[in-house]
C-alpha positions in Angstrom: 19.1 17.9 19.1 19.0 16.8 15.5 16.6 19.2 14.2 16.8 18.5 10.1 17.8 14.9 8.6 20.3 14.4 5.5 18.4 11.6 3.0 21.7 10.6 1.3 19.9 7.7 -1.0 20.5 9.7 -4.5 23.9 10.7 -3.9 25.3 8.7 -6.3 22.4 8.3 -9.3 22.4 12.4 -9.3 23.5 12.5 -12.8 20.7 11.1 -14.1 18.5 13.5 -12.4 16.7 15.0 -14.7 16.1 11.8 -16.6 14.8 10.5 -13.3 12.6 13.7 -12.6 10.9 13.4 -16.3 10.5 9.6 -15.4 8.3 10.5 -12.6 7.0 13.9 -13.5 5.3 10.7 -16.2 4.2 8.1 -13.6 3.1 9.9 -10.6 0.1 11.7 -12.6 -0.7 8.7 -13.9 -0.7 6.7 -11.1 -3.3 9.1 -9.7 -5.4 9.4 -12.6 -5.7 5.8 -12.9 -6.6 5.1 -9.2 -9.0 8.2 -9.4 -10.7 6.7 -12.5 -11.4 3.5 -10.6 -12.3 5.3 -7.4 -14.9 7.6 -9.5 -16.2 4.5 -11.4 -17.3 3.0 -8.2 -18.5 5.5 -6.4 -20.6 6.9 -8.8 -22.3 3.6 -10.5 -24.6 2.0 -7.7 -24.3 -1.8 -9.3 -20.7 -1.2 -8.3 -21.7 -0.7 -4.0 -21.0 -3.9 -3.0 -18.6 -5.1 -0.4 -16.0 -6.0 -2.8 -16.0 -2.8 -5.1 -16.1 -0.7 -1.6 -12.9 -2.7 -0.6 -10.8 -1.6 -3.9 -12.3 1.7 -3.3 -10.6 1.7 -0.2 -7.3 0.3 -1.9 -7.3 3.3 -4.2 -7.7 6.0 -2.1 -4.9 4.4 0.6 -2.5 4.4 -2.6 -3.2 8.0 -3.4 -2.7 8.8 0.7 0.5 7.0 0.6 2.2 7.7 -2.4 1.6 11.5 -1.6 4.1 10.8 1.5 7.1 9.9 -0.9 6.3 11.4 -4.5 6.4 15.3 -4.0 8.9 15.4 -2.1 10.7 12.8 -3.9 10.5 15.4 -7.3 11.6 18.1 -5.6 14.6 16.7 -4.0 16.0 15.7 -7.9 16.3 19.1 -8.7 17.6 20.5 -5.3 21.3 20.1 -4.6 20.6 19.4 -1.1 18.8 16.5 0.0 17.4 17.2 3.1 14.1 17.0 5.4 12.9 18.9 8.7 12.5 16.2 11.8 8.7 16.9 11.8 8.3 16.3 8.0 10.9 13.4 8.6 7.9 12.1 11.1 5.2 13.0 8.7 6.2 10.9 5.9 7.3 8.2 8.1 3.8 7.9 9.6 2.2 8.7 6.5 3.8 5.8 4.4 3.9 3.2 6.6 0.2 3.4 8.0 -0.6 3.3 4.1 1.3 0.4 3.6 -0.3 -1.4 6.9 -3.9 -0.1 5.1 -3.0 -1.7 2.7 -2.6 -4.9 4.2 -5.7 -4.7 6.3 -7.9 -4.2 3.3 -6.4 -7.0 1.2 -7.2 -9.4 4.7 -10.2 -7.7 4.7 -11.2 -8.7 1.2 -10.1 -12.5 1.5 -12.4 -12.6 4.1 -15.0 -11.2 2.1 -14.5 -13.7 -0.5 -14.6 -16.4 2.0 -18.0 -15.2 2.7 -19.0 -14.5 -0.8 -18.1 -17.7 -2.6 -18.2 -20.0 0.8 -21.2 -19.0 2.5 -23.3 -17.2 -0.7 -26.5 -17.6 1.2 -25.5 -15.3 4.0 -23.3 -13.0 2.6 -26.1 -9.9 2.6 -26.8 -10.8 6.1 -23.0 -10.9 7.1 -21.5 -8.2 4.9 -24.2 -5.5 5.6 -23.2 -1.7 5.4 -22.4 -1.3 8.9 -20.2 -4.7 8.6 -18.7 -2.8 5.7 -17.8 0.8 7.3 -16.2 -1.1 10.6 -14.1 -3.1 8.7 -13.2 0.0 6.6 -12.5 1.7 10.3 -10.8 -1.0 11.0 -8.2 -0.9 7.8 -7.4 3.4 8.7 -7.3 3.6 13.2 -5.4 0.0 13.4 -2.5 1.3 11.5 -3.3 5.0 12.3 -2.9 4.0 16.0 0.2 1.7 15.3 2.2 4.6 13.6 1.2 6.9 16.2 2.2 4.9 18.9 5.8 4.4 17.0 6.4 7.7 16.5 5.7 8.6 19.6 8.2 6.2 20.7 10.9 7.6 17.8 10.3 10.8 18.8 12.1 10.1 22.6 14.8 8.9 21.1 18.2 11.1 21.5 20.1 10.9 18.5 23.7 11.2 17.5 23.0 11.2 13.8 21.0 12.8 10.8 21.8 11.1 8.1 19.7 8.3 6.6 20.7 6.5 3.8 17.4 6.4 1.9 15.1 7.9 -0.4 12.6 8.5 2.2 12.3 8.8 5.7 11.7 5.6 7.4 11.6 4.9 11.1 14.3 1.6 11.7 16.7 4.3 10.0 15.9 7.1 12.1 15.9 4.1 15.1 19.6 3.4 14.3 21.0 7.3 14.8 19.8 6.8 18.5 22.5 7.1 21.2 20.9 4.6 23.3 19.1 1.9 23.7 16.2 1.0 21.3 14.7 -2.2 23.1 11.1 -0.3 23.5 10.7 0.5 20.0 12.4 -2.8 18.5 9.2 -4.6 20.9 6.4 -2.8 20.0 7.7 -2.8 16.5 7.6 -6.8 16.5 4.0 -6.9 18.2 2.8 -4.8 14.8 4.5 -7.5 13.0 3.3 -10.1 14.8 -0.2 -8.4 14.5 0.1 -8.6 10.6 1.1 -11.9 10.9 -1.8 -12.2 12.2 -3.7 -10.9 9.3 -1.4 -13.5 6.7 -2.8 -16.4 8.7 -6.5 -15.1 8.1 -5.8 -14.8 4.3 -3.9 -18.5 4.4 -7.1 -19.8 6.4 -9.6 -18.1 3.7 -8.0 -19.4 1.0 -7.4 -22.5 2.1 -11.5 -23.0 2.8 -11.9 -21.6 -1.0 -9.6 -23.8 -2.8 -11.7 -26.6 -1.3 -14.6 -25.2 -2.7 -13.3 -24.9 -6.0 -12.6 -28.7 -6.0 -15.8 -29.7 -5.2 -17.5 -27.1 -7.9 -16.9 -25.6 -11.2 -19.0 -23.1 -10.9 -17.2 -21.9 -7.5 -14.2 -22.3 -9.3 -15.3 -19.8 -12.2 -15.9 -17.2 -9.7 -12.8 -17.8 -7.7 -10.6 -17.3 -11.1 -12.4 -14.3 -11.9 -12.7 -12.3 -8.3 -9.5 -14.3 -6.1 -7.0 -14.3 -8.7 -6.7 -10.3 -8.6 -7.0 -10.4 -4.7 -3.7 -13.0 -4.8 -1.9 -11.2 -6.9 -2.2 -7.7 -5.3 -1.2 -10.0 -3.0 1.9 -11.2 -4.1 3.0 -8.3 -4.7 2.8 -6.1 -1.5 4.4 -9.1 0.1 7.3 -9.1 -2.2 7.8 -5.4 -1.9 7.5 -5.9 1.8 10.0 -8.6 2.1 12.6 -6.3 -0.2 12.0 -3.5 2.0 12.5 -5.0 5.5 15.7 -7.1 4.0 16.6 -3.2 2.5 15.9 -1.8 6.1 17.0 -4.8 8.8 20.0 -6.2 6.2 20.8 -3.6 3.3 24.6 -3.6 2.8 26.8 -0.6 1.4 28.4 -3.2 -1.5 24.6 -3.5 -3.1 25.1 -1.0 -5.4 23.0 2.3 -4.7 20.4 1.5 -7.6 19.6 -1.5 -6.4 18.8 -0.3 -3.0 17.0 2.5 -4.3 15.1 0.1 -6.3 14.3 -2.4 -3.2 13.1 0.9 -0.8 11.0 2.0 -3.5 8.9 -1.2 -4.7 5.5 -0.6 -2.7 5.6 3.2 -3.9 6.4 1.9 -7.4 4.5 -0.9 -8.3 1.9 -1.4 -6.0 -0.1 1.6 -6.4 -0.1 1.6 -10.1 -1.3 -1.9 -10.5 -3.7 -2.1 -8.1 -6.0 -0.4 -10.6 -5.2 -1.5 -13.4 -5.8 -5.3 -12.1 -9.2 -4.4 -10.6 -10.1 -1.8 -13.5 -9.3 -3.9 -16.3 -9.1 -7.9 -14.6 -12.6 -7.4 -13.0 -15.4 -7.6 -16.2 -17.9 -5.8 -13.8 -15.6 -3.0 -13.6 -14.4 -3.0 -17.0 -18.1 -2.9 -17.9 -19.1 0.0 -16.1 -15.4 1.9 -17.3 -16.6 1.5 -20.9 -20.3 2.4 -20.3 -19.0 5.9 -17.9 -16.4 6.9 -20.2 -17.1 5.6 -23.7 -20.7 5.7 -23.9 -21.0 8.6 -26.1 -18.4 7.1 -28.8 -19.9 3.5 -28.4 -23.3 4.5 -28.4 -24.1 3.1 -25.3 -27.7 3.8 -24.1 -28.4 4.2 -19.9 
C-alpha cells in the first residue's frame, strides 16, 4: 500500500532553489491580488452585474481555487530537502487542479455563448440570459467538473500500485495511473468520455464564433463590439488550449531526454500563465472594467465624483 508519493520534478533545478522560491514568493501574491482586485471591482459596482462581468467573476475566483492546489505546497517543497506528498493530499491537489482547470473551460464555453447571444440575438439577450440562466450555468461550470474529478478519483483510488514516484511538480492523476500494477482500461475510458465531453464544449465555442464572425461581416457596428468584448474571450482562449495541449503532450508523451526545465516549464503553464492574465486582459482590455478600476481605486487622487 503506497501510503506517501515522491514528486521527483525539481530534482535536478534544486540549486536554484532559493532563486526559484523568491521568484514565486513575487508572483503568487500577485496573482491573487490582481484576480481579487477584479473580483472586488465587479462585485461591488452594480453597472458591472451583467452576464459577462459575472462570467470573469467566475474565472477569477476558479484561478484563485486552482492555483491554491499547486502554489503552497509548491513553496514549501523548494526549501524542504524532501519532496514528498501524503496519498490523500496527492488526491486533493489532483482533484483540486484539474476540476479548476475543467472550470475553466466551462466558463470560457459559457461566455462564447453568451456573446453569441449578446451580439447575435441583442433583442433577447435580457430574456435569455436572466439571473436564474446566469446561476445554472455558473452551477453548471463547478458540479460538471466537480462530478468528473470525483468520479476519477474514485476510480484512482482502486488502483493497486507498485510505485510512488511521480516525476512532476504536482500530483497529477495519468502519473499516479501509470504506478498501477494492473490494468488501467476503466480509468483510461472514463478519462476519454471527459475529453470527449470537452470536446464537446470546443465545438460550442467554434459554432459561436463562427455565427459572430458572420455578423461582423455584415456590420461595423457588430464588429466594434466583437473587437472589444470577443477578442479577450479568444485569447483567454488560446491560451488555456496551449497550456492544455503542453500538458497532455507533458503527461501522455513527456520523454526523459527533454531536459527537466523544460518539462517543468510545460506541467506548469496553466498555473503560470493563465491565472495571471486572465485579469489583467479583462481588467485592463475591457474599458467598462477599466472604468470602474479607476473610479473604485483612484477616485480620491483623480477627483472623481460618485
Amino acid at each position: 500500500i503506497v501510503l506517501v508519493f515522491t514528486l521527483s520534478g525539481l530534482n535536478e533545478t534544486m540549486e536554484n532553489r532559493y532563486v526559484f522560491f523568491s521568484l514565486t514568493a513575487l508572483f503568487y501574491p500577485l496573482m491573487v491580488l490582481c484576480n481579487l482586485i477584479v473580483i472586488f471591482t465587479i462585485i461591488s459596482q452594480n453597472t458591472l452585474h451583467e452576464p459577462m462581468y459575472v462570467f470573469i467573476c467566475n474565472l477569477c475566483i476558479n484561478a484563485l481555487y486552482g492555483t491554491a492546489g499547486f502554489y503552497p505546497k509548491f513553496m514549501y517543497d523548494l526549501l524542504a530537502e524532501d519532496h514528498v506528498i501524503s496519498y490523500v493530499g496527492c488526491m486533493i491537489q489532483i482533484f483540486v487542479i484539474y476540476s479548476s482547470v475543467l472550470c475553466d473551460l466551462s466558463t470560457l464555453t459559457v461566455m462564447a455563448y453568451d456573446r453569441y447571444v449578446a451580439i447575435c440575438r441583442p433583442l433577447e439577450y435580457h430574456s435569455i440570459m436572466t439571473n436564474q440562466r446566469v446561476l445554472e450555468w455558473i452551477l453548471f461550470c463547478w458540479l460538471t467538473p466537480i462530478f468528473c474529478m470525483s468520479v476519477l478519483i474514485v476510480l484512482t483510488a482502486r488502483l493497486t500500485l507498485c510505485g510512488s514516484t511521480i516525476e512532476k511538480l504536482y500530483c497529477e492523476i495519468w502519473a499516479v495511473a501509470k504506478l498501477s500494477c494492473f490494468s488501467t482500461t476503466v480509468n483510461n475510458v472514463f478519462g476519454y468520455i471527459v475529453i470527449m465531453g470537452y470536446f464537446g464544449h470546443a465545438v460550442l465555442i467554434y459554432c459561436s464564433y463562427i455565427q459572430l464572425i458572420r455578423m461582423c461581416i455584415k456590420s461595423i457596428e457588430v464588429r466594434h463590439k466583437f473587437m472589444q468584448t470577443c477578442v479577450p474571450h479568444l485569447l483567454s482562449l488560446f491560451i488555456v488550449a496551449i497550456a492544455l495541449f503542453f500538458d497532455v503532450l507533458y503527461s501522455r508523451y513527456g520523454s526523459k531526454n527533454v531536459p527537466q526545465g523544460v518539462r517543468n516549464f510545460m506541467a506548469l503553464e496553466f498555473l503560470l500563465i493563465t491565472p495571471i492574465l486572465n485579469p489583467l486582459i479583462y481588467g485592463l482590455n475591457l474599458s467598462t472594467v477599466r472604468q470602474q478600476l479607476i473610479r473604485l481605486f483612484f477616485k480620491n487622487q483623480v477627483g472623481i465624483s460618485e
